[in-house]
Structure formats: C-alpha cells, structure tokens
C-alpha positions as CSV (number, residue, x, y, z in Angstrom):
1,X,80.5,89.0,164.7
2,X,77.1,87.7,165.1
3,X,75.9,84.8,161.9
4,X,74.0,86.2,159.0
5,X,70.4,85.8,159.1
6,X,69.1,83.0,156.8
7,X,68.4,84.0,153.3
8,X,64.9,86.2,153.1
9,X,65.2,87.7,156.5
10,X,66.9,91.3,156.9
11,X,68.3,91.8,160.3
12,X,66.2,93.6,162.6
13,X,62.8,93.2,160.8
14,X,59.7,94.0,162.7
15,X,56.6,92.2,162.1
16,X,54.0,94.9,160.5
17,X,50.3,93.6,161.2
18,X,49.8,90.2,159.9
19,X,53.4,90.7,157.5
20,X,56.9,91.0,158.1
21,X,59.0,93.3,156.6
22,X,60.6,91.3,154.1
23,X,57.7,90.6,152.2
24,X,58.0,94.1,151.2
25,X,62.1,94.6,150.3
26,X,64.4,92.5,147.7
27,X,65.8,89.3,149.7
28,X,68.4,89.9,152.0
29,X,71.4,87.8,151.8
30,X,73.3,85.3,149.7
31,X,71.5,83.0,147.9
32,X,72.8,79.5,148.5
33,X,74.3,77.7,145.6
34,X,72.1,74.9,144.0
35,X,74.2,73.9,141.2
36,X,72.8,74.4,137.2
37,X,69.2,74.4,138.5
38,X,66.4,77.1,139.3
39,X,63.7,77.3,141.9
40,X,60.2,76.7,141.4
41,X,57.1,76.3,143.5
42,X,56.6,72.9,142.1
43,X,60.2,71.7,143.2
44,X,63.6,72.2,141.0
45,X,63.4,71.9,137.3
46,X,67.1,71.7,135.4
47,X,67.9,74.6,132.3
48,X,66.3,73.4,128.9
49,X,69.3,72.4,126.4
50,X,69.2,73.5,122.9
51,X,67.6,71.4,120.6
52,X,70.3,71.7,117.4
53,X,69.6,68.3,114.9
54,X,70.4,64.9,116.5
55,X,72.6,65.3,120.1
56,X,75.9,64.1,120.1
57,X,75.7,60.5,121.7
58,X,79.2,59.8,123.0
59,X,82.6,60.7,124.2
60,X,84.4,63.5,121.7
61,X,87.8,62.4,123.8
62,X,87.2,58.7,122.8
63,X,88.2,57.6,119.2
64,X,85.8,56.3,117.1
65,X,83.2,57.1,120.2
66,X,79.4,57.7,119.2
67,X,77.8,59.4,115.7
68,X,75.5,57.8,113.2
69,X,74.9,54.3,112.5
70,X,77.2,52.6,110.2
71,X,80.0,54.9,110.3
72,X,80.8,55.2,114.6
73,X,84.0,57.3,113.3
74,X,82.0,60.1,111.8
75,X,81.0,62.8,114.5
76,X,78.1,64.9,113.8
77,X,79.7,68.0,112.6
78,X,83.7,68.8,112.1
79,X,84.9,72.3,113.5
80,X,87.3,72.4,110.9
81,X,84.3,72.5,108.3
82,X,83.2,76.4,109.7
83,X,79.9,76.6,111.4
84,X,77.8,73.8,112.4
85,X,75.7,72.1,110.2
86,X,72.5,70.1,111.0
87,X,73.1,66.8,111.7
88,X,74.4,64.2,108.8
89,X,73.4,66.7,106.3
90,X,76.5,67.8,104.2
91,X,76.5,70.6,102.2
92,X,77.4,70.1,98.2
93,X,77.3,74.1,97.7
94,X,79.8,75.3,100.3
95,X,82.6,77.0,98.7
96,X,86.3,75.3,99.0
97,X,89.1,77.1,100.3
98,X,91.4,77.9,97.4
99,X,94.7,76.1,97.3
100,X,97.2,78.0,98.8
101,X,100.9,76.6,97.6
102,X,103.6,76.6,99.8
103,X,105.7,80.2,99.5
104,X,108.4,80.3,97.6
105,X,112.0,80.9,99.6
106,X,113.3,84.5,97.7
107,X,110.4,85.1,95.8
108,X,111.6,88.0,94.6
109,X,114.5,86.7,92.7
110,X,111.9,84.1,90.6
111,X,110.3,87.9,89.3
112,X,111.8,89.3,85.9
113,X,115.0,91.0,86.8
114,X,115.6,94.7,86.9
115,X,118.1,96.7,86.8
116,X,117.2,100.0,88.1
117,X,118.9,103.5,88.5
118,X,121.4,104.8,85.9
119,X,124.9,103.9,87.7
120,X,123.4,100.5,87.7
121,X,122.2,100.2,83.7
122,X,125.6,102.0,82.5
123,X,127.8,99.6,84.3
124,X,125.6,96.6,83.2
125,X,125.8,97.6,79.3
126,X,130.0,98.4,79.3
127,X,130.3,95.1,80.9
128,X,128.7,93.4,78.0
129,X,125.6,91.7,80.3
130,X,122.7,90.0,78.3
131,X,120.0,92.3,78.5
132,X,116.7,91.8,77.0
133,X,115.5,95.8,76.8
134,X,115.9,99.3,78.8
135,X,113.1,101.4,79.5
136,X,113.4,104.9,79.7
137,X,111.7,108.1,80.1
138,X,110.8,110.6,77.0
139,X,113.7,113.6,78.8
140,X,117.0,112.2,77.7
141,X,118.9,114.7,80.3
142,X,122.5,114.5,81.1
143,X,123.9,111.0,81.9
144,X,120.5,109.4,80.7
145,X,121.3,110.6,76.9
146,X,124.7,108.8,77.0
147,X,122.9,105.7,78.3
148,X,120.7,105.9,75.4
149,X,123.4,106.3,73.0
150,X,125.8,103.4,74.6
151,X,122.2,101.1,74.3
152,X,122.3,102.0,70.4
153,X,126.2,101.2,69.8
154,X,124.8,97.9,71.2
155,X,122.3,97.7,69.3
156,X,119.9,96.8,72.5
157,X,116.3,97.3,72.6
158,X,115.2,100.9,73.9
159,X,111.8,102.1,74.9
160,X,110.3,105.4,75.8
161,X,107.8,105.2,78.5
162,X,105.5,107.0,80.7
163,X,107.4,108.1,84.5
164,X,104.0,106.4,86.1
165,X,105.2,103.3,84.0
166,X,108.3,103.1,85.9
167,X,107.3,104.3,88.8
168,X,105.1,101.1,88.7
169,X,107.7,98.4,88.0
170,X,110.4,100.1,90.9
171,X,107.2,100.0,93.8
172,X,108.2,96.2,95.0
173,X,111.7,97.6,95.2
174,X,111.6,100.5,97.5
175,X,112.9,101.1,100.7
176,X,110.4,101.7,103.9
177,X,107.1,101.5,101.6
178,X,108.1,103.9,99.1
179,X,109.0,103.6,95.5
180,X,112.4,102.9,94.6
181,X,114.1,105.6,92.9
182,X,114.4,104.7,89.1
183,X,116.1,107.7,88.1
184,X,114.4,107.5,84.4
185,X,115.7,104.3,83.6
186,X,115.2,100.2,84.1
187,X,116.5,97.2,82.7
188,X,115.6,93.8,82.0
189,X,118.5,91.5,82.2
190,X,119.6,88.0,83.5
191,X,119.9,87.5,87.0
192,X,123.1,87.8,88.9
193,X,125.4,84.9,88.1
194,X,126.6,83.0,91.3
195,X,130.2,81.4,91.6
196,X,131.8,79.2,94.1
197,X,134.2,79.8,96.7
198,X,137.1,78.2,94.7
199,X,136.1,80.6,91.6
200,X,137.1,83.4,94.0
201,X,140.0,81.8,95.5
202,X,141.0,81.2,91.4
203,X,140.5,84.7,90.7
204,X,142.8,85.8,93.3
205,X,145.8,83.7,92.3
206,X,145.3,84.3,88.5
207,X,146.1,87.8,89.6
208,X,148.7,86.6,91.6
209,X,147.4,88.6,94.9
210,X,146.8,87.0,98.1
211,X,143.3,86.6,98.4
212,X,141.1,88.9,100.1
213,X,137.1,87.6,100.6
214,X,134.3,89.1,102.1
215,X,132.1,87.0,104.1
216,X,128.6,87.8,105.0
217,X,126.8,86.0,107.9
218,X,122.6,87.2,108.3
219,X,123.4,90.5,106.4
220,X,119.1,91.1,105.8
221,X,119.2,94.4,104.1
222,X,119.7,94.3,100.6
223,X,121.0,97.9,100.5
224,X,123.6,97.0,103.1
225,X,124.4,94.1,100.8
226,X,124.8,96.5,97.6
227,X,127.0,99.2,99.8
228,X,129.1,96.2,100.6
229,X,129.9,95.1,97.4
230,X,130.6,98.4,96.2
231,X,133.0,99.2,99.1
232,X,134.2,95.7,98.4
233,X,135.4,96.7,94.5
234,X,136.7,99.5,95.8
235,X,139.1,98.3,98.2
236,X,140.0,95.4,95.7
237,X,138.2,92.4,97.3
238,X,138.3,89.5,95.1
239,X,134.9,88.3,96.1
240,X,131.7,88.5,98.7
241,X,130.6,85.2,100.0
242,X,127.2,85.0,101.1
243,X,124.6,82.4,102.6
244,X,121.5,81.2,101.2
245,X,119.6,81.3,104.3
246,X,118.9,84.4,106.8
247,X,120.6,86.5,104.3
248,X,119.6,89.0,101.4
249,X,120.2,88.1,98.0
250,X,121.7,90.0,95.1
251,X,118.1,91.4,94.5
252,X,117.4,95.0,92.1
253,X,117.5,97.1,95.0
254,X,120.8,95.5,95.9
255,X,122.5,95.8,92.3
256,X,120.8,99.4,92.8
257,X,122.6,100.3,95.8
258,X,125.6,98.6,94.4
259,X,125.8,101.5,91.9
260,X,126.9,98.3,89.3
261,X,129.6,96.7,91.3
262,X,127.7,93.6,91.1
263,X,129.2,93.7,87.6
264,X,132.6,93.3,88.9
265,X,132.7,91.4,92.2
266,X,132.7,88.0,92.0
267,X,129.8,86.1,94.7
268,X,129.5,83.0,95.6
269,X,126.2,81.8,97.3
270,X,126.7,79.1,99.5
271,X,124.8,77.0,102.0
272,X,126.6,76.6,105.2
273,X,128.9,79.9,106.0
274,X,131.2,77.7,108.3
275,X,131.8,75.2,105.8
276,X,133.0,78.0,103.3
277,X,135.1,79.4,106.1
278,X,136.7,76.1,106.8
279,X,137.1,76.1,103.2
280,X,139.0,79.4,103.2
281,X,140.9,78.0,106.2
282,X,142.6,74.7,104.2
283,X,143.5,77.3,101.6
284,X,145.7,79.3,104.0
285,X,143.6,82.5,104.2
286,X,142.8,83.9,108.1
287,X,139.3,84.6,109.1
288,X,139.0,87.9,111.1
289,X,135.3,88.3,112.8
290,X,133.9,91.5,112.9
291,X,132.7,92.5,116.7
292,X,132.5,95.0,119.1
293,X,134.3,92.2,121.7
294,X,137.2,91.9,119.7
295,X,140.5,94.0,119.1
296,X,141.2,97.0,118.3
297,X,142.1,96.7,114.3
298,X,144.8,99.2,114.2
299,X,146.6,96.5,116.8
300,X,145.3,93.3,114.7
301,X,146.9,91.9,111.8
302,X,145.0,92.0,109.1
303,X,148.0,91.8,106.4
304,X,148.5,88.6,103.8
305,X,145.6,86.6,102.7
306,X,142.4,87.3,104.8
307,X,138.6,86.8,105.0
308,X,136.4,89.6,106.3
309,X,133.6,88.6,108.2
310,X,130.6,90.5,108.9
311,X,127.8,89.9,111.1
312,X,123.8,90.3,110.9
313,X,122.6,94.3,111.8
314,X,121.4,93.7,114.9
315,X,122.7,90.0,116.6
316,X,126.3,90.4,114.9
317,X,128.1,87.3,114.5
318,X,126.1,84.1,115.1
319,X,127.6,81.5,117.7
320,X,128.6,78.9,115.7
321,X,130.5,81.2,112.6
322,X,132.3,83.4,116.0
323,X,133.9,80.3,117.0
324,X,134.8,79.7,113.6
325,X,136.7,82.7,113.1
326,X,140.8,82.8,113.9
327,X,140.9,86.3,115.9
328,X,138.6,89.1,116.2
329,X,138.3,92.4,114.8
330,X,136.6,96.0,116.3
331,X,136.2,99.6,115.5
332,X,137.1,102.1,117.9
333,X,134.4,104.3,119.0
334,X,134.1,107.4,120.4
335,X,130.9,109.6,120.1
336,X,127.9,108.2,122.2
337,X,127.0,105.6,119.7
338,X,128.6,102.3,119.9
339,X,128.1,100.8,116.6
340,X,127.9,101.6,112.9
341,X,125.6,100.4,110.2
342,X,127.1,97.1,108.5
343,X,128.1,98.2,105.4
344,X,129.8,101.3,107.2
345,X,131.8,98.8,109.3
346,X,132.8,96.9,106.6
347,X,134.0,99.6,104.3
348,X,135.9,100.6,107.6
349,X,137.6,97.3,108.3
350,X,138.6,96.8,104.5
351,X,140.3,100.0,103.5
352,X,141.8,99.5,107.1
353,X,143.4,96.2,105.3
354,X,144.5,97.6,102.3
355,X,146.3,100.3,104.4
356,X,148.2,97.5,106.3
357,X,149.4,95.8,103.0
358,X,150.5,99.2,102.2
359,X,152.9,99.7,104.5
C-alpha cells in the first residue's frame, strides 16, 4: 500500500498551465493535529477565552487556593449558588430556596383519622370507640339508616354532606390512584391504640387459651394488613404483632379492609420483630415461618401455643427473622401459580391451626 500523499496534494494530480489541480478541489487528506490552535498566514494564533468578570486565579483542587484579596478562601462564584454571577458581586434579591423539613416516617397516621366504609363505622360505634363526628350522605338506604340511628342512641355528632364531600376526604386512601370507596359514610375517631406483646400474651391466659399470635414481618399493603386482622378474629387469634419499620401501619384503608376487626384484635407495634419473637419464645409459644421452602402444613404441627409468621409480598421472610423461626410452614400448590397473596396465605395457615386443635 503505497504512503498518502502529504496533506494538499490528491493523488495523481496533473499540473494544468501554470496551476495544479489542487488549487482548484477541497484539500485532500488528513489534516495533521496541531493541538487547540488554528492556522494563519501570519503564524499560529491560540482560541480567544471568554472574557466573564475577573478569571479565576488558582487551583479549584487546592483549598483555600486563589480568589479575591483578603478572603483567599472565597472562590469567585459557588455552583451551589445556580448560575454564575459576575465576579465578587453577590446578589441581595435572589430568592432563597424554601426550607424543606425532613419527612415525616408514616405521615399518614399524623393526618386526622378516618374511619371509612359502613362495616368499619358500625363496628367502631358498638364497641364504644371515642369518636368525634360521622359524616354521611343525605340517602339513609339500608344499613346506612341503622348507622344513623345507632350514632343517635349515642348521642354522637352526625352530619349530612355532599357525596363530592366524601369523595374528597377518602382520595388519599384509595387503592391504585382511585378513590377509596366510602360507601356514604366517614368517621373521625382516635387512632388505633397500640399494645405490647405481653398485653397479648395477657389476653390469652385471662382466657385461659394457649396463645395464638400473628406476626407480621415487611407486610407493605395496608389492605393485606386489614384482611389479616380480619381473618385473624375470625380464626380466634389473640393478637397481630407488627413492626414499625418496612411495614404498613393500622392506617383508614387498613381499618377499612379490616371490615372493623381492628376493634377487636389486639396489636402490638414493635421495633425489632426478632426480639418480639424471642420474646414469644421465653414464654413457651413456637414460631412457625411462613414459606414456600418449608413443610407441608397438613404434616407440621401447628397444635398448642403458636406464632404465625408471615413474610413481606414479594421477598417473604427476611434472613434474619427465617432463622429465628423454630420450623417452617408451606401451602401445597397445585394450579400453575406458586404462591398466594399474603393475607390469602395467612387466612389459610390459621384456620389450618384451629383445625389441628380440633382434633
């Protein structure tokens, strides 16, 4: 392969009078490199730098390196201020970013609480829970009317208000960006009242049962958490313990999808899940881990005193609470899925308990 011809010169060119060739056609060839600098006929001449204020004498990656006289820590401008400013002029009319405070861990449970759907309020007012007023709709149809009329016996605060009114107040509430449905009524009560672990463990011997606890380890959802404590008074739990961090807390939409067993169950909100299990452990109840590695149940025993533990919806059991637990517990499968939803698998695993002690 024969060497390129130096740059200006095409290959082959003929000379044309007094002219070549190239004097006529674009410069053939690379262009050698000749650093940050242009040709002229007068020799090389370097690009112009912007002229912007004063330039920056000195070493940004040295501390305390260059700026104005007086003050060598001070740099001409500060990235961190927005765009540049002239040199060592400071602006008195730039806005200040607004304080933003730090957020608030379960912000939603420092909110006024509600009480929404009609299962909910009925349940709340039989029990005899503080509440401050109900709102309702102007159609007192069916099951709303007896609301109303329990409210009165109470002598509790009721209001008639607009749907759009409601329909307001539920929207922070809702499931997958859509309102949550109020069913005509709301309710302004006291929040959920938390126990501890020995409250439940109290409870259970006062009714001279062994004691049967539901433990919840990263359960997010708030409706899986209301489904569990219904399923939980159903099957005669004696409480639901669950964790302060990574978990949902007994929130409206959980009370909601609780259908008021909130009301009856007994939960205790604690910090560290493994210390309440070792808790439960020096009290002589078994912890039985929910996962899709362990047992079958129908082969487990899950008889005497016992506490349930289920895992988050999609990483299950976390490390640290698996190796905590005293056996493991599974549901046989047999369709093409191999897992249920959490509050399904738990209802499954308890009533799968109670029909052990029944036998």
């Amino acid at each position: 392969m024969s060497e390129r011809n130096e740059y200006g010169r095409r290959p082959g060119s003929k000379e044309l009078g007094t002219r070549t060739r190239t004097q006529y056609e674009k410069p053939y060839g690379k262009k050698p490199y000749q650093g940050n600098k242009r040709s002229y006929e007068n020799g090389e001449r370097e690009y112009p730098k912007p002229v912007y204020g004063k330039p920056y004498e000195g070493d940004h990656r040295k501390k305390n390196a260059g700026g104005p006289k007086g003050d060598p820590a001070k740099k001409p401008y500060d990235r961190r201020d927005g765009d540049r400013k002239p040199y060592d002029r400071r602006r008195e009319d730039a806005p200040k970013k607004p304080y933003a405070p730090a957020p608030v861990e379960n912000e939603r449970d420092e909110q006024p609480y509600l009480l929404i759907g009609r299962n909910a309020v009925r349940e709340a007012i039989k029990s005899g829970r503080s509440i401050d007023r109900i709102l309702v709709t102007a159609e007192h149809d069916g099951s709303l009317g007896e609301i109303v009329t329990l409210a009165r016996e109470r002598k509790l605060v009721v209001r008639e208000v607009d749907r759009k009114k409601l329909d307001e107040l539920c929207m922070p509430f809702g499931h997958g960006g859509k309102t949550a449905n109020h069913q005509g009524v709301v309710a302004y009560a006291a929040g959920v009242t938390y126990c501890e672990v020995s409250d439940i463990l109290a409870y259970a011997k006062s009714r001279g049962e062994a004691p049967f606890v539901i433990v919840l380890d990263g359960v997010e959802d708030p409706h899986n958490l209301g489904s569990i404590i219904r399923s939980a008074d159903c099957a005669g739990a004696h409480g639901v313990i669950i964790g302060k961090r990574r978990s949902a807390s007994v929130t409206a939409a959980a009370v909601k999808a609780s259908a008021g067993a909130t009301e009856y169950v007994k939960i205790a909100r604690v910090v560290n899940i493994s210390a309440a299990l070792a808790q439960l452990k020096s009290e002589g109840v078994w912890v039985a881990g929910a996962d899709m590695e362990g047992g079958d149940m129908r082969s487990q025993a899950l008889k005497g005193p016992l506490a349930l533990v289920i895992g988050n919806e999609g990483e299950g059991l976390s490390k640290l609470v698996r190796e905590n637990c005293d056996f493991l517990v599974s549901i046989p499968m047999q369709g093409h899925i191999d897992s249920l939803n959490a509050g399904v698998a738990a209802a499954v695993l308890m009533f799968e308990k109670k029909r052990q002690d029944a036998e």
